[in-house]
Backbone as CSV, one residue per row, in Angstrom:
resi,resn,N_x,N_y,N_z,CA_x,CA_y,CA_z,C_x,C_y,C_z
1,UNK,-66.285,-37.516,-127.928,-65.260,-37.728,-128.949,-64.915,-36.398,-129.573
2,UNK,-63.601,-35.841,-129.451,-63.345,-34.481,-129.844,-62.930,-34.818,-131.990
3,UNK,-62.844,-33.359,-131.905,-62.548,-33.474,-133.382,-61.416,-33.302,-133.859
4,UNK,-61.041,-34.088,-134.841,-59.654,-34.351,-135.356,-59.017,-32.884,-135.607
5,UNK,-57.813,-33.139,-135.633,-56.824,-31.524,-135.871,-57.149,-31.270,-137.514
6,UNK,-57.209,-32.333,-138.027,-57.660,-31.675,-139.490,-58.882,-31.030,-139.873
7,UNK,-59.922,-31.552,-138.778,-61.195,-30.747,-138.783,-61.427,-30.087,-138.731
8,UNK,-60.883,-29.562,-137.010,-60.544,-28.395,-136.651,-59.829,-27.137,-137.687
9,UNK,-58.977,-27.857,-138.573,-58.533,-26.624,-139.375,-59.085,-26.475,-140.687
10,UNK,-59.671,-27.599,-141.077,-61.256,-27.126,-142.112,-62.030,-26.137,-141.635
11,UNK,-62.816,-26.178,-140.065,-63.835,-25.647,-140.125,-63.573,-24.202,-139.705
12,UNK,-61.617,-23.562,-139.066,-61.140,-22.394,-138.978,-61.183,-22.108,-140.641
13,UNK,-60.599,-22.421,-141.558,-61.091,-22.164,-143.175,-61.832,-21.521,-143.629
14,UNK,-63.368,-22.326,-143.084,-64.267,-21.875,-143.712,-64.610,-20.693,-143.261
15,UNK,-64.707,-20.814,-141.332,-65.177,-19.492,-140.925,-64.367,-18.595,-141.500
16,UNK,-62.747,-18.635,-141.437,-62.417,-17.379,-142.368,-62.922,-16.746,-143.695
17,UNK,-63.056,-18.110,-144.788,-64.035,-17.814,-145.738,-64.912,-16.910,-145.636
18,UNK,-66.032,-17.598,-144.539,-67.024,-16.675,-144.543,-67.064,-15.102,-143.619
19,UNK,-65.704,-15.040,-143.126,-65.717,-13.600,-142.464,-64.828,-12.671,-143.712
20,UNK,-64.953,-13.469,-144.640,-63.846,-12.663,-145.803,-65.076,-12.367,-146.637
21,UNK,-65.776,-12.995,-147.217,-66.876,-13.180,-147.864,-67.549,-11.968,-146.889
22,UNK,-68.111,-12.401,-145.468,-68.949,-10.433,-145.010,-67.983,-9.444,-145.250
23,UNK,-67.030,-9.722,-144.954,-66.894,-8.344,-144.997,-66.621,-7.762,-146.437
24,UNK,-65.876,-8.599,-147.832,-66.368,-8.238,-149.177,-68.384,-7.664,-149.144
25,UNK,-68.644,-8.669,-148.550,-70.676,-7.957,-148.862,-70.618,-6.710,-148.161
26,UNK,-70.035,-6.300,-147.148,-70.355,-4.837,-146.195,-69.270,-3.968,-147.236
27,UNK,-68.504,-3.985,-147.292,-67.907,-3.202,-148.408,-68.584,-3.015,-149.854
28,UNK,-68.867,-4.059,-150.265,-69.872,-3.327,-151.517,-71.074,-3.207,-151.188
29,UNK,-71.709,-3.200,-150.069,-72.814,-2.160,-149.350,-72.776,-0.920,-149.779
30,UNK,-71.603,-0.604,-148.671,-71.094,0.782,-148.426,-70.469,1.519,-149.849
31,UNK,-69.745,0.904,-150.731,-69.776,1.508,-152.146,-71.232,1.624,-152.626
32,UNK,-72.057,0.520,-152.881,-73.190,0.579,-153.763,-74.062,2.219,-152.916
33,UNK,-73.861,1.866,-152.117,-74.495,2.938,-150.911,-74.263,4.559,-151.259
34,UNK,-72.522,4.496,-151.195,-71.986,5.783,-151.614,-72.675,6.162,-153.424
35,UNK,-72.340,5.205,-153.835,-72.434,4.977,-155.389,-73.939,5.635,-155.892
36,UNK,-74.784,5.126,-154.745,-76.202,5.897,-155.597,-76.388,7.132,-154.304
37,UNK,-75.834,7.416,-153.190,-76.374,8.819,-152.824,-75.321,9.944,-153.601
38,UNK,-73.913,9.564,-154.573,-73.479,10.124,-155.291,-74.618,10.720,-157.083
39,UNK,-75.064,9.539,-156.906,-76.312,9.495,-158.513,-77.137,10.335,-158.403
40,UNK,-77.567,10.705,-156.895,-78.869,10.879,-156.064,-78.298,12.970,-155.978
41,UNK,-77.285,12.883,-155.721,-76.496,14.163,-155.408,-76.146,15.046,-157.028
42,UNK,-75.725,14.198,-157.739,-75.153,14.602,-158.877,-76.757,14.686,-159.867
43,UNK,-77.992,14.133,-159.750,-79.018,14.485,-160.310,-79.673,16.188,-159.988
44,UNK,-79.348,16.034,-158.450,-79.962,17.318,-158.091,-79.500,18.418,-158.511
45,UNK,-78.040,18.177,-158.492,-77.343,19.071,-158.817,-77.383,19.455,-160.735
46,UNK,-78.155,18.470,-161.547,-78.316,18.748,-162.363,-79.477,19.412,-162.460
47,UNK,-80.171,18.963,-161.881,-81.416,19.802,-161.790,-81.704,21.258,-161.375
48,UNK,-80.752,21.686,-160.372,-80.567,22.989,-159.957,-80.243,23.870,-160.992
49,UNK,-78.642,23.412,-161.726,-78.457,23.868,-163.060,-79.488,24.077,-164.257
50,UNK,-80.066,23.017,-164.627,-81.337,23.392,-164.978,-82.658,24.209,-164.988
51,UNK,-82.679,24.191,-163.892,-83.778,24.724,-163.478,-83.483,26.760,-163.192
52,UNK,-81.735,26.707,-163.294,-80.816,28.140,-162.800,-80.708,28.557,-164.514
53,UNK,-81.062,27.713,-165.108,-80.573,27.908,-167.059,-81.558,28.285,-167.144
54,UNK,-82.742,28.225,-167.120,-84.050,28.023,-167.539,-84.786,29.245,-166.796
55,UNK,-84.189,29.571,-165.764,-84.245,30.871,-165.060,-84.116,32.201,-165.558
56,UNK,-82.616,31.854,-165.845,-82.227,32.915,-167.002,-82.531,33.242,-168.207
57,UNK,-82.750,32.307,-168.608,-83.289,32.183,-170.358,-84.725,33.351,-169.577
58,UNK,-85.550,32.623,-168.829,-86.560,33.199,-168.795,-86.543,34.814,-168.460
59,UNK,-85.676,35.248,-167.406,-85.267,36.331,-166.896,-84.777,37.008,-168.497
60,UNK,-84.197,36.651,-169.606,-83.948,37.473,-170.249,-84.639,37.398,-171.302
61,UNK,-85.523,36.341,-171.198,-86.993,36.459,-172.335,-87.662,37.870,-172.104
62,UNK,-88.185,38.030,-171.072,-88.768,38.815,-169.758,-88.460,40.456,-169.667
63,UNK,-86.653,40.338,-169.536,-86.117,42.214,-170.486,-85.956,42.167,-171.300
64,UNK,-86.232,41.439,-172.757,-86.142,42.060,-174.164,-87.362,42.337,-174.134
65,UNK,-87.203,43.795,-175.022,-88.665,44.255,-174.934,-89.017,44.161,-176.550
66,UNK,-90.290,43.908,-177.408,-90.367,44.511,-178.522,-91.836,45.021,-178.465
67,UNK,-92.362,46.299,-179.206,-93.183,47.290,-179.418,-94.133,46.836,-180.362
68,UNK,-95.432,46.715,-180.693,-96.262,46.862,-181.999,-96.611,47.933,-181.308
69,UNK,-97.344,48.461,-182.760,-98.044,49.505,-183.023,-98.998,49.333,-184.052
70,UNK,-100.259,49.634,-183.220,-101.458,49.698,-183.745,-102.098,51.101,-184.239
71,UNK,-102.697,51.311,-185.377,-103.276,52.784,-186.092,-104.286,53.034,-185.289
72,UNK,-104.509,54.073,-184.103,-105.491,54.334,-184.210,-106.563,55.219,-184.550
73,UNK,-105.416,56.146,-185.439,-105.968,57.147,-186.066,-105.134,58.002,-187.074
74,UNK,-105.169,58.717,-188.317,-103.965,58.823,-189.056,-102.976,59.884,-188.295
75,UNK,-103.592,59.995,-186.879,-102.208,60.818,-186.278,-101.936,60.045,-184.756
76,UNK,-102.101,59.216,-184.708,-102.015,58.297,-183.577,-101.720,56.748,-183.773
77,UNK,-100.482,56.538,-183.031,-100.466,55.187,-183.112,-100.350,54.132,-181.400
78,UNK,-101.166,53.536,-180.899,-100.874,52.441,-180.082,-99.953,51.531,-179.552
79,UNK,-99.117,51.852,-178.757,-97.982,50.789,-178.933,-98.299,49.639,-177.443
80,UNK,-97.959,48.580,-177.841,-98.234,47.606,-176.669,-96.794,46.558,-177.170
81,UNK,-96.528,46.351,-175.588,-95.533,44.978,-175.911,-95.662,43.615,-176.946
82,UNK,-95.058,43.139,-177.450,-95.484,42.198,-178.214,-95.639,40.870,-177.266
83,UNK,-95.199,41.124,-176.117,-95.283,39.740,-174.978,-96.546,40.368,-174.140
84,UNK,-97.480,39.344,-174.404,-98.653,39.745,-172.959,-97.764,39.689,-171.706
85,UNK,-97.140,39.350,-171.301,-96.963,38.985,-169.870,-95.999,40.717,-169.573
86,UNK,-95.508,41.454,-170.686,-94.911,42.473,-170.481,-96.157,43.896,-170.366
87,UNK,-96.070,44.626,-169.196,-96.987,45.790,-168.547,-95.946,47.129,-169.011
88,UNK,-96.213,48.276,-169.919,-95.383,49.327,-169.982,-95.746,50.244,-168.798
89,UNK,-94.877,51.015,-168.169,-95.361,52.427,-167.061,-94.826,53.178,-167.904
90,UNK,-93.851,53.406,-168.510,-93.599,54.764,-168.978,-92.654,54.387,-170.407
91,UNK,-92.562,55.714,-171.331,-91.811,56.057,-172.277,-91.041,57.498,-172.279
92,UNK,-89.813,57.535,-172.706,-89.059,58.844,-173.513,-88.836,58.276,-175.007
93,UNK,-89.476,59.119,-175.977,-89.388,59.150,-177.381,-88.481,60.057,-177.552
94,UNK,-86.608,59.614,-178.083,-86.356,60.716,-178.839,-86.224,60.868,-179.984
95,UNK,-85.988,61.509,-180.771,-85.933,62.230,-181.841,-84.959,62.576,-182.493
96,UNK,-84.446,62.833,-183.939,-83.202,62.830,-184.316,-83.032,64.153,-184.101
97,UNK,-81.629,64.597,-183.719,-80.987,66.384,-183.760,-82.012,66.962,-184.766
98,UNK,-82.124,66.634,-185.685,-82.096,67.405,-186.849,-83.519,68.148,-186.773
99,UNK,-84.610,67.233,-185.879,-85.564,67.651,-185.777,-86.023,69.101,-185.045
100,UNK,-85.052,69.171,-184.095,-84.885,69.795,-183.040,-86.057,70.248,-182.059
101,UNK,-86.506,69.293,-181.613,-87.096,69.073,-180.239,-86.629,68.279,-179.163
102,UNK,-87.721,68.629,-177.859,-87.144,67.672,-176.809,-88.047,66.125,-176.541
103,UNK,-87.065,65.585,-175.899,-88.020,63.945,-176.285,-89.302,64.096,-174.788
104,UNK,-90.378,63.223,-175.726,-91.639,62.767,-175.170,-91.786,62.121,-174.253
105,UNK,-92.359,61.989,-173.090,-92.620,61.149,-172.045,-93.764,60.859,-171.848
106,UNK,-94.267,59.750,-172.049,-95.823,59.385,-171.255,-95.568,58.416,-170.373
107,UNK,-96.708,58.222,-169.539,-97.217,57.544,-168.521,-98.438,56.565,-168.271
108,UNK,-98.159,55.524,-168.176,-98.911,54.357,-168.443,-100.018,54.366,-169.934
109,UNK,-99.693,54.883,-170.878,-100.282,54.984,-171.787,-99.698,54.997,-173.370
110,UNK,-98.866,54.121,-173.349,-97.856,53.996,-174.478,-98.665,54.348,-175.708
111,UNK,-98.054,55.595,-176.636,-98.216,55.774,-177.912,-97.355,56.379,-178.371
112,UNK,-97.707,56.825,-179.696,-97.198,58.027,-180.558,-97.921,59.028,-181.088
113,UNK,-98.242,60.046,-180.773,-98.869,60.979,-181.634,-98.211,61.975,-182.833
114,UNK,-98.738,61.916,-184.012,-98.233,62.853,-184.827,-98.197,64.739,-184.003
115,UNK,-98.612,65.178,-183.432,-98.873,65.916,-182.917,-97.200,66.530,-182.492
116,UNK,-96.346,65.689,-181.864,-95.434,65.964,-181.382,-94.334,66.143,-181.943
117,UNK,-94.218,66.042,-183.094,-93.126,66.279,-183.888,-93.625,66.688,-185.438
118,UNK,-94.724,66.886,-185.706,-95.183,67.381,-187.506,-94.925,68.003,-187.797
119,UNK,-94.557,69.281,-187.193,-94.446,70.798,-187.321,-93.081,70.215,-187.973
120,UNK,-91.920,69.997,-186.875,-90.275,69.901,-186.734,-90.191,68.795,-187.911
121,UNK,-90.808,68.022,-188.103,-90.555,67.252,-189.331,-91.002,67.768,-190.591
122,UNK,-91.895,68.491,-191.080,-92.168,69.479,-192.404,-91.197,69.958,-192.196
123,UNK,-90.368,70.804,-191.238,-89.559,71.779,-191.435,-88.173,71.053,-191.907
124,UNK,-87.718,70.099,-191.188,-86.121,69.142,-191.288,-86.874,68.654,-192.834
125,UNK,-87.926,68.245,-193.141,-88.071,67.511,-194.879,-87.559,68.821,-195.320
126,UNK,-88.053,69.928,-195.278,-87.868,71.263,-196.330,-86.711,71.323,-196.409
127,UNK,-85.852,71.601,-195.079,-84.441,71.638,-195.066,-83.195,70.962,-195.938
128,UNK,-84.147,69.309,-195.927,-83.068,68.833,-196.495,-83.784,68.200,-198.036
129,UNK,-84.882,69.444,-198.392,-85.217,69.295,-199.467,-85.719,67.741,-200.116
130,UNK,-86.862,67.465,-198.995,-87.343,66.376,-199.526,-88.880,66.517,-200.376
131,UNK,-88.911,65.697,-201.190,-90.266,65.916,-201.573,-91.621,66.441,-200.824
132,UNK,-92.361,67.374,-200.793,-93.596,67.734,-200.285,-94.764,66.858,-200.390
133,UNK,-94.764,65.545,-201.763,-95.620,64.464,-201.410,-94.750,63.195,-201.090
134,UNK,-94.940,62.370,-200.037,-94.485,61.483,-199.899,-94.488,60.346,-201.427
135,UNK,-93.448,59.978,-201.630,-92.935,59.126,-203.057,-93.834,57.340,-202.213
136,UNK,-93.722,57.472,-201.570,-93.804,55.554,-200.727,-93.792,55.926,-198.800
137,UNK,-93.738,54.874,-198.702,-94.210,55.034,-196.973,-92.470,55.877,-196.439
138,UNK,-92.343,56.688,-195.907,-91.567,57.710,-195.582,-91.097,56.926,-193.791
139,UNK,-89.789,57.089,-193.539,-89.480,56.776,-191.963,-88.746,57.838,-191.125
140,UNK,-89.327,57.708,-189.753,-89.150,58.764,-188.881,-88.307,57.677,-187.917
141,UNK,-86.516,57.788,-188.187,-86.148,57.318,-186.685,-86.471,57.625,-185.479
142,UNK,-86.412,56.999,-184.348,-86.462,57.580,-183.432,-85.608,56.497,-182.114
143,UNK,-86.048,56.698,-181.107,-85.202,56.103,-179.843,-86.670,55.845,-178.905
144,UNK,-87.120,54.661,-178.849,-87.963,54.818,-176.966,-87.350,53.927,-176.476
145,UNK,-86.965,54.675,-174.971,-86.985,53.928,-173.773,-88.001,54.151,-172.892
146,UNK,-88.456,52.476,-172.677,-89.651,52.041,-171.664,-89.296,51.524,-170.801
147,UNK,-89.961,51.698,-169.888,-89.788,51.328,-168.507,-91.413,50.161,-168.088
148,UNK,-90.902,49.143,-167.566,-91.827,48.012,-168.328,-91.888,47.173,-166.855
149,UNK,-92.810,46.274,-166.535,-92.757,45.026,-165.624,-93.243,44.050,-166.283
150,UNK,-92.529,43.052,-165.882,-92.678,41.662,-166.357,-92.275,40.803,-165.580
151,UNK,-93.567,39.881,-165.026,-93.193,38.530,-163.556,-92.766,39.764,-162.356
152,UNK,-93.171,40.629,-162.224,-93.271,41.684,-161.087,-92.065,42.204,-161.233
153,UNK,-90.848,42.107,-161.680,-89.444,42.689,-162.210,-89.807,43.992,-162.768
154,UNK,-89.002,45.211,-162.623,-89.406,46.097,-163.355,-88.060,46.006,-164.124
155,UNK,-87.750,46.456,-165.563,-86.952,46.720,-166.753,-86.989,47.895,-167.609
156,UNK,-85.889,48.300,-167.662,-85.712,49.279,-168.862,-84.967,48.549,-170.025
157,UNK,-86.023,48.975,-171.158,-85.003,48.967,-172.284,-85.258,49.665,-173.313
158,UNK,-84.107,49.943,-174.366,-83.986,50.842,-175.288,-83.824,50.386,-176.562
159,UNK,-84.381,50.834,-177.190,-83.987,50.761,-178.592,-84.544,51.778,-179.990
160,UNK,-84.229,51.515,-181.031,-84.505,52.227,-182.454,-85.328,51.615,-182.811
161,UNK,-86.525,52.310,-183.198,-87.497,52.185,-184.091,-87.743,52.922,-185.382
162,UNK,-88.174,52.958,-186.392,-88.296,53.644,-187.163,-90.327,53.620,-187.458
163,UNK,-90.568,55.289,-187.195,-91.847,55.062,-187.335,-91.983,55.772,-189.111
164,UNK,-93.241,54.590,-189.247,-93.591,54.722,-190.582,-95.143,55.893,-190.845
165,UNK,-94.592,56.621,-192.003,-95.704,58.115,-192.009,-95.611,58.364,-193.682
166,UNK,-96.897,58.899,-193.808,-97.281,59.893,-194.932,-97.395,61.179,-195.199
167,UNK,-97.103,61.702,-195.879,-96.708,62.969,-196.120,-97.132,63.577,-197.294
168,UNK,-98.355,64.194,-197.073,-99.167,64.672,-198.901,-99.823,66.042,-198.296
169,UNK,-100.384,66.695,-199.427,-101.078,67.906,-199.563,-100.840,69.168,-200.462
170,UNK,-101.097,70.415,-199.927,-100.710,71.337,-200.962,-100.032,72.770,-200.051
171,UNK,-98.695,72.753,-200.297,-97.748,73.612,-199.813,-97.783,73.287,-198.761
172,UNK,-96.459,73.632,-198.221,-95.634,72.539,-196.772,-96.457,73.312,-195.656
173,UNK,-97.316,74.100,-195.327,-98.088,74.522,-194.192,-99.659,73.364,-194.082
174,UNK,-99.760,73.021,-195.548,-101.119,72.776,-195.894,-100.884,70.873,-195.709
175,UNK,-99.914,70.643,-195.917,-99.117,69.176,-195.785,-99.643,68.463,-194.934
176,UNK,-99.763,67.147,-194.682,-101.156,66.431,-193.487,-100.367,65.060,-193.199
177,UNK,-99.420,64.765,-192.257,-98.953,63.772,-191.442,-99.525,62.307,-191.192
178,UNK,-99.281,61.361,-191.942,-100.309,60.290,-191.586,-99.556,59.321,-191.362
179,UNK,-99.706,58.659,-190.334,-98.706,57.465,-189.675,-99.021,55.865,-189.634
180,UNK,-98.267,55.478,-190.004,-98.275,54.176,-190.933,-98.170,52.619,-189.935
181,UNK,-97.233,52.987,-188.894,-97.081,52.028,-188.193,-95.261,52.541,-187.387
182,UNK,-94.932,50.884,-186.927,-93.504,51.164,-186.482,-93.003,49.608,-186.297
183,UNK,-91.741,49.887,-186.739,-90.947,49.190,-186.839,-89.613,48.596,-186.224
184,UNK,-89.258,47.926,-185.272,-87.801,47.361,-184.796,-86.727,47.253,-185.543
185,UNK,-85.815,48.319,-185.298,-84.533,48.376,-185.678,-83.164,47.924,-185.183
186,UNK,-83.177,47.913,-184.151,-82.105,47.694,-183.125,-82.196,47.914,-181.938
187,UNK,-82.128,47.531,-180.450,-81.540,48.018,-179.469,-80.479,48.282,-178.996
188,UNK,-80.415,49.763,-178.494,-78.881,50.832,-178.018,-79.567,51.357,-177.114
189,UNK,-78.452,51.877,-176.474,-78.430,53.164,-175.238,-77.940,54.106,-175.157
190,UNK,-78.451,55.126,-174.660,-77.517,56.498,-174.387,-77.396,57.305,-175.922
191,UNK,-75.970,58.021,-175.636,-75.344,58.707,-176.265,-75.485,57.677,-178.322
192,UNK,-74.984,56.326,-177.982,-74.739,55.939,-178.971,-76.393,55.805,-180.060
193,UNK,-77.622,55.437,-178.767,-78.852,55.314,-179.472,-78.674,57.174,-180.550
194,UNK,-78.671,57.393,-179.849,-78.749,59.170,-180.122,-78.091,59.284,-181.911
195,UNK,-76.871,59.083,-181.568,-75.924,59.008,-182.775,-76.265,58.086,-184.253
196,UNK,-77.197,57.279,-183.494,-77.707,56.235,-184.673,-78.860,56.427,-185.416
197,UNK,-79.369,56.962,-184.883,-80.753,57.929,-185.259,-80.204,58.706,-186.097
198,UNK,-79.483,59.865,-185.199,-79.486,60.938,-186.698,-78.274,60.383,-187.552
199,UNK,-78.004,59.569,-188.117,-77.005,58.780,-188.846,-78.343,57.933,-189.938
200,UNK,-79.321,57.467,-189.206,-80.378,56.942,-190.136,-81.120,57.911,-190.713
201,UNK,-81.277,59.269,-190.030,-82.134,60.159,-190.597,-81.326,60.852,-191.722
202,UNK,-80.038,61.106,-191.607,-79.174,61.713,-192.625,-79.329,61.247,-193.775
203,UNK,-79.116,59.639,-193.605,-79.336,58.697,-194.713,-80.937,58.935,-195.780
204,UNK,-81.937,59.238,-194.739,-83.356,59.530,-195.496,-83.376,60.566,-196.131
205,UNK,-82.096,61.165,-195.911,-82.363,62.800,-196.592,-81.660,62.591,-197.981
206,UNK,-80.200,61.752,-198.279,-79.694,61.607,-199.195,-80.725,60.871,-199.977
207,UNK,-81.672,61.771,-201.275,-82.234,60.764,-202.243,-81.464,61.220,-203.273
């Protein structure tokens, strides 16, 4: 017994139904599909960014440099990075014009010694007629650039410090240099570090 023509076109219906119905489910497969290896793509890619931010930040944690200085004697001072993870190899200390010397270089042994400039500094105080006893803690601009590693990177950087000193005794030969510490002023380079120095030292002379 065959099946009626109306049957027959019920049960073409449904199968269409249900070939309309797969192929709606294979299509939002293939979106849901696209949809999270897009989530999957666009995470990483946040993460790269992240992880490229966080790079940098660190990379420039890494070349700022800053200096303490430790007393280790009233004509010697210690200088070490203020970041453990920062290693110094070398320094040039300069000095304002006025002093008139040439700047200092050491090698793996970061300091300051009074030694290197006492003479040229009694003489620039006389010059510009400063007191022979220090009034309060007295400042010596200056300029170091170090040459430094940090995370195996090697870095230069520069900047102004102002080192802190005493200045007492009896007549400017007899006068006795005693150094106080040092201080972060700014970082510059070149020509302009140069200019800023003796612009701060000018200033110490106007009392």
């Amino acid at each position: 017994m065959s099946d009626s023509p109306e049957a027959g076109k019920e049960a073409a219906k449904i199968r269409r139904r249900w070939i309309t119905l797969g192929e709606l489910l294979a299509v939002a497969a293939v979106l849901i599909s696209g949809l999270t290896l897009y989530i999957n793509w666009s995470d990483k890619q946040d993460q790269r960014a992240d992880k490229a931010a966080e790079s940098r930040k660190a990379s420039a944690r890494a070349a700022r440099l800053v200096l303490n200085a430790s007393v280790d004697s009233d004509d010697r001072l210690t200088l070490k990075p203020a970041d453990p993870d920062q290693l110094v190899q070398s320094q040039t200390i300069h000095f304002p014009g006025a002093l008139g010397i040439a700047p200092v270089d050491t090698t793996g042994e970061p300091r300051i010694e009074a030694r290197w400039f006492e003479d040229a500094l009694k003489r620039a105080r006389n010059t510009a007629h400063l007191p022979d006893d220090s009034v309060g803690d007295e400042k010596l601009p200056v300029t170091i650039v170090t040459q430094f590693v940090a995370n195996g990177d090697t870095y230069t950087d520069s900047a102004l410090y102002d080192i802190g000193y005493g200045i007492a005794g009896k007549w400017l030969s007899g006068h006795r240099l005693t150094l106080r510490g040092l201080s972060l002023v700014a970082h510059a380079t070149g020509d302009d570090a140069q200019a800023r120095i003796d612009a701060r030292w000018a200033r110490t002379t106007k009392r």
